[in-house]
PyMOL CGO cylinders between C-alpha atoms (Angstrom):
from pymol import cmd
from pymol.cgo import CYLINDER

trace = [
    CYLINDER, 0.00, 0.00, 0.00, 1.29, 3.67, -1.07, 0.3, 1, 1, 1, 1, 1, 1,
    CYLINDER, 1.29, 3.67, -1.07, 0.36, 4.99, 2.17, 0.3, 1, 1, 1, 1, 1, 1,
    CYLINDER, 0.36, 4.99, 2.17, 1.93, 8.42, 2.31, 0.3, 1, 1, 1, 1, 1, 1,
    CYLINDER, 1.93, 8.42, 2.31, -0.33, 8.48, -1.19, 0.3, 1, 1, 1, 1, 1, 1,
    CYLINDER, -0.33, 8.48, -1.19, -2.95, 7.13, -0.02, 0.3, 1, 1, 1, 1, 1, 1,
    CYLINDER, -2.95, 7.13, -0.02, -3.46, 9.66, 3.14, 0.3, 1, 1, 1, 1, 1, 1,
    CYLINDER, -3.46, 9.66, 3.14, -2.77, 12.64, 0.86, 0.3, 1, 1, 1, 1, 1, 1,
    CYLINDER, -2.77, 12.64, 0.86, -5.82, 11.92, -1.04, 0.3, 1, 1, 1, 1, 1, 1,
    CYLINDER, -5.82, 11.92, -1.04, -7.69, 11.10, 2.67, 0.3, 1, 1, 1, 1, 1, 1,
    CYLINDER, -7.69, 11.10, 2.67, -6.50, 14.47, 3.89, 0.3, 1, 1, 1, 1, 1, 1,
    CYLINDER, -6.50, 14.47, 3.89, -7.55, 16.63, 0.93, 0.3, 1, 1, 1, 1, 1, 1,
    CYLINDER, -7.55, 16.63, 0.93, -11.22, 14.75, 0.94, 0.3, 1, 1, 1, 1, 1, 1,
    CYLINDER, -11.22, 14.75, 0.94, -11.41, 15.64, 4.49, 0.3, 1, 1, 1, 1, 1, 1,
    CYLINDER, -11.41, 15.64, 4.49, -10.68, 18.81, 3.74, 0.3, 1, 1, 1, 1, 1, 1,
    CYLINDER, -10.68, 18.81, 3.74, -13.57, 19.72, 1.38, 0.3, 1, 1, 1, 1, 1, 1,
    CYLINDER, -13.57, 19.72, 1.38, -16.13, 21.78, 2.83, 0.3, 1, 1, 1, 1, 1, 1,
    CYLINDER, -16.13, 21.78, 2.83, -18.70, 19.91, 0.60, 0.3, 1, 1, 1, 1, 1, 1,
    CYLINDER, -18.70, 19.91, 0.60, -19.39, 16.15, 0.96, 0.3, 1, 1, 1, 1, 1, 1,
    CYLINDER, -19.39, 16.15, 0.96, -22.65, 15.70, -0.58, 0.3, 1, 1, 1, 1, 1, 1,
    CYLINDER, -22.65, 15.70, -0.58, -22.03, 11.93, -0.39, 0.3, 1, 1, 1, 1, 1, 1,
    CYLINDER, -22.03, 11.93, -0.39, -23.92, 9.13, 2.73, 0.3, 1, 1, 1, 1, 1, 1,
    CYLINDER, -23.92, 9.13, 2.73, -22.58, 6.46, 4.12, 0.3, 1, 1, 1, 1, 1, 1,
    CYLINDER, -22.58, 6.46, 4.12, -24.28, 4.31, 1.33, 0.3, 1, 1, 1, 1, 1, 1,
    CYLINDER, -24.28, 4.31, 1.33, -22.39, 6.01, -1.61, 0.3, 1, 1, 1, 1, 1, 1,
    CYLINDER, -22.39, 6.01, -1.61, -18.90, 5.57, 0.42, 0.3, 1, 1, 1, 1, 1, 1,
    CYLINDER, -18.90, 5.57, 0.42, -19.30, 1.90, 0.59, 0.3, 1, 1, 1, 1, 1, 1,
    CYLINDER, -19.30, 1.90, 0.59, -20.93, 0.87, -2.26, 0.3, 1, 1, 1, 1, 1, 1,
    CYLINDER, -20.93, 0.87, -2.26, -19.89, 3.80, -5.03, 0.3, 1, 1, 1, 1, 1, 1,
    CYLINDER, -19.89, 3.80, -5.03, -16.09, 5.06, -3.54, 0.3, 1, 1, 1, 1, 1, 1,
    CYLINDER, -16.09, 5.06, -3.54, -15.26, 5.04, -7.45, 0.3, 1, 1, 1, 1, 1, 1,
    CYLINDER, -15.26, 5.04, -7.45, -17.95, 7.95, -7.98, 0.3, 1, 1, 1, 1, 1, 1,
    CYLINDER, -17.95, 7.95, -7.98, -17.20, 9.74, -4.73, 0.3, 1, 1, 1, 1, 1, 1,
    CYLINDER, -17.20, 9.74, -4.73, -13.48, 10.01, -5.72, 0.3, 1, 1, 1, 1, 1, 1,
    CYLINDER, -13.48, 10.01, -5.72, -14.22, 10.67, -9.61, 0.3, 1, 1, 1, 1, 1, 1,
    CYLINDER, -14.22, 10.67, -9.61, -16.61, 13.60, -7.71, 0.3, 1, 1, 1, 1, 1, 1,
    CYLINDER, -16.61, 13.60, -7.71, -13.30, 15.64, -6.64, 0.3, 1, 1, 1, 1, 1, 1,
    CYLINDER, -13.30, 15.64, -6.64, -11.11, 14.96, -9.72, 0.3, 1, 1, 1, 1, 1, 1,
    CYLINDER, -11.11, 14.96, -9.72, -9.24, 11.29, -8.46, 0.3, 1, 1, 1, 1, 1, 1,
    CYLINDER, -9.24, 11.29, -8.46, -9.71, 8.57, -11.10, 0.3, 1, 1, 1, 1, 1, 1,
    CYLINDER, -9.71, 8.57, -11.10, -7.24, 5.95, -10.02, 0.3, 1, 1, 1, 1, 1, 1,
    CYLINDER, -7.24, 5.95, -10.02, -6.78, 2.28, -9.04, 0.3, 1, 1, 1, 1, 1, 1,
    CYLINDER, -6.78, 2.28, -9.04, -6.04, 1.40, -5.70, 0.3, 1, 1, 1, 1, 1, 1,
    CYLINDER, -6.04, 1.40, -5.70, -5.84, -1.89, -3.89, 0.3, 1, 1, 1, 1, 1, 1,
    CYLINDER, -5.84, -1.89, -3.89, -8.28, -3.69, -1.62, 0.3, 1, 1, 1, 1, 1, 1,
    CYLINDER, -8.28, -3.69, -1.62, -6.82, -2.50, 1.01, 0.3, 1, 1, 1, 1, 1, 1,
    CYLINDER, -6.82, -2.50, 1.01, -6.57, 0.88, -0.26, 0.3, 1, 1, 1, 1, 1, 1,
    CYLINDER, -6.57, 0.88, -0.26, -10.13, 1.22, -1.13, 0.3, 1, 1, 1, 1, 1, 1,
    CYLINDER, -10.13, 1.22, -1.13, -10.87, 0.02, 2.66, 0.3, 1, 1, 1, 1, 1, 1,
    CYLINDER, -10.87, 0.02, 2.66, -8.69, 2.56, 4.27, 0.3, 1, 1, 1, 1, 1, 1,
    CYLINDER, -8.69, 2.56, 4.27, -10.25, 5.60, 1.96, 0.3, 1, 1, 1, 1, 1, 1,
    CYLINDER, -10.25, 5.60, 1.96, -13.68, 4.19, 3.42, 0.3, 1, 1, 1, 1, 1, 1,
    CYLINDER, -13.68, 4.19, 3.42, -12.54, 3.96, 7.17, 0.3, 1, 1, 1, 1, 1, 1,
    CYLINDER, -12.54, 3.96, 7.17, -11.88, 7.87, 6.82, 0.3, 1, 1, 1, 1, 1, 1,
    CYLINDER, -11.88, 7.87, 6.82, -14.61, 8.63, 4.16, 0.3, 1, 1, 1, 1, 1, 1,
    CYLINDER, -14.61, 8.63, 4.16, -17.75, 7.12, 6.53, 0.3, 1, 1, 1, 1, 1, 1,
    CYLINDER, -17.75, 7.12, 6.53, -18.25, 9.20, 9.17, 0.3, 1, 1, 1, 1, 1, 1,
    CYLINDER, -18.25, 9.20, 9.17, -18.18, 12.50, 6.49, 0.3, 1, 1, 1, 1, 1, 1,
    CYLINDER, -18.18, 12.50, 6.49, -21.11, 9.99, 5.16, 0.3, 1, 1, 1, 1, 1, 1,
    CYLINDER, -21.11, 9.99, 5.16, -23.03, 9.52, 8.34, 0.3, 1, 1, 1, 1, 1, 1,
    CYLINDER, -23.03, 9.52, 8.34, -22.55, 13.26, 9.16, 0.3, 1, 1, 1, 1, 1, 1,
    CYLINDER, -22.55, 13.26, 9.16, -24.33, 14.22, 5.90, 0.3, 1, 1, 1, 1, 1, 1,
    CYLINDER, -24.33, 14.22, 5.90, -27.21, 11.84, 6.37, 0.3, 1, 1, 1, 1, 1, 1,
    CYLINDER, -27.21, 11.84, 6.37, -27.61, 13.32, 9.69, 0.3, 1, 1, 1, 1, 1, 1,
    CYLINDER, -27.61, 13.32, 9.69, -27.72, 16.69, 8.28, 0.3, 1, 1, 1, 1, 1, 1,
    CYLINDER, -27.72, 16.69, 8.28, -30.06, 15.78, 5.82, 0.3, 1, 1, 1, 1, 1, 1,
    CYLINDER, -30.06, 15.78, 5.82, -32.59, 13.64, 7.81, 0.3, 1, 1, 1, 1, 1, 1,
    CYLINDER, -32.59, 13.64, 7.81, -32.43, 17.40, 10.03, 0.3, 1, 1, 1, 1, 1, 1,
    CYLINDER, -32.43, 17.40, 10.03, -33.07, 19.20, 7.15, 0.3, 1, 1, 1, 1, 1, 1,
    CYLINDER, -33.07, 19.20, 7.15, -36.30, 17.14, 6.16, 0.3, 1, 1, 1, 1, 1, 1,
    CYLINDER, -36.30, 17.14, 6.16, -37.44, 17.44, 9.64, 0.3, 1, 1, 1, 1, 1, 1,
    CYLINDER, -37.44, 17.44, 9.64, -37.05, 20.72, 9.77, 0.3, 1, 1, 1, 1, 1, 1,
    CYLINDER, -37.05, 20.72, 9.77, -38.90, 21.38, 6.20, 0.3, 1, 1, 1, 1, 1, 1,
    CYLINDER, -38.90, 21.38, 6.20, -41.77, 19.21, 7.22, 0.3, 1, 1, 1, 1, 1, 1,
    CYLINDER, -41.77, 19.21, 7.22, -42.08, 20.86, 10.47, 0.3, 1, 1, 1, 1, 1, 1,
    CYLINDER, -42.08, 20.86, 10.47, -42.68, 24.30, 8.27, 0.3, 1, 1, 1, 1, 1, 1,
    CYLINDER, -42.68, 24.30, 8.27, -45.39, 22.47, 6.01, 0.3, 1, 1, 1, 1, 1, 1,
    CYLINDER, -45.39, 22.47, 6.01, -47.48, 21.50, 8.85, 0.3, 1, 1, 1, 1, 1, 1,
]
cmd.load_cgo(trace, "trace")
């Protein structure tokens, strides 16, 4: 594993204000997440696995948000 590559790419994801990805997408679609911010490569099982392990909670965090954000809009339509 390219590690020192590997946790570049980790650090500039986590450091984009805008994740508009849920846990879902990191786990099932991390090709379209990365090709989202400009990476199109190939990495390694075991690459893949430790993008996710940093990429999940941003995921959970915007679910949260957004299951907020519903609540909040339906609580203005009723």
């Amino acid at each position: 594993m390219r590690n020192y590559h590997i946790h570049g790419i980790i650090e500039f994801l986590l450091g984009q204000v805008e994740f508009p990805f849920d846990s879902i997408d990191v786990e099932e679609s991390l090709d379209d997440v990365l090709i989202h911010y400009g990476i199109d490569e190939t990495f390694t099982a075991d690459e893949e696995a430790e993008i996710r392990r940093y990429l999940l909670p941003r995921g959970i965090g915007f679910q949260i948000a957004e299951m907020q954000r519903l609540r909040r809009q339906r609580q203005v339509v009723a």
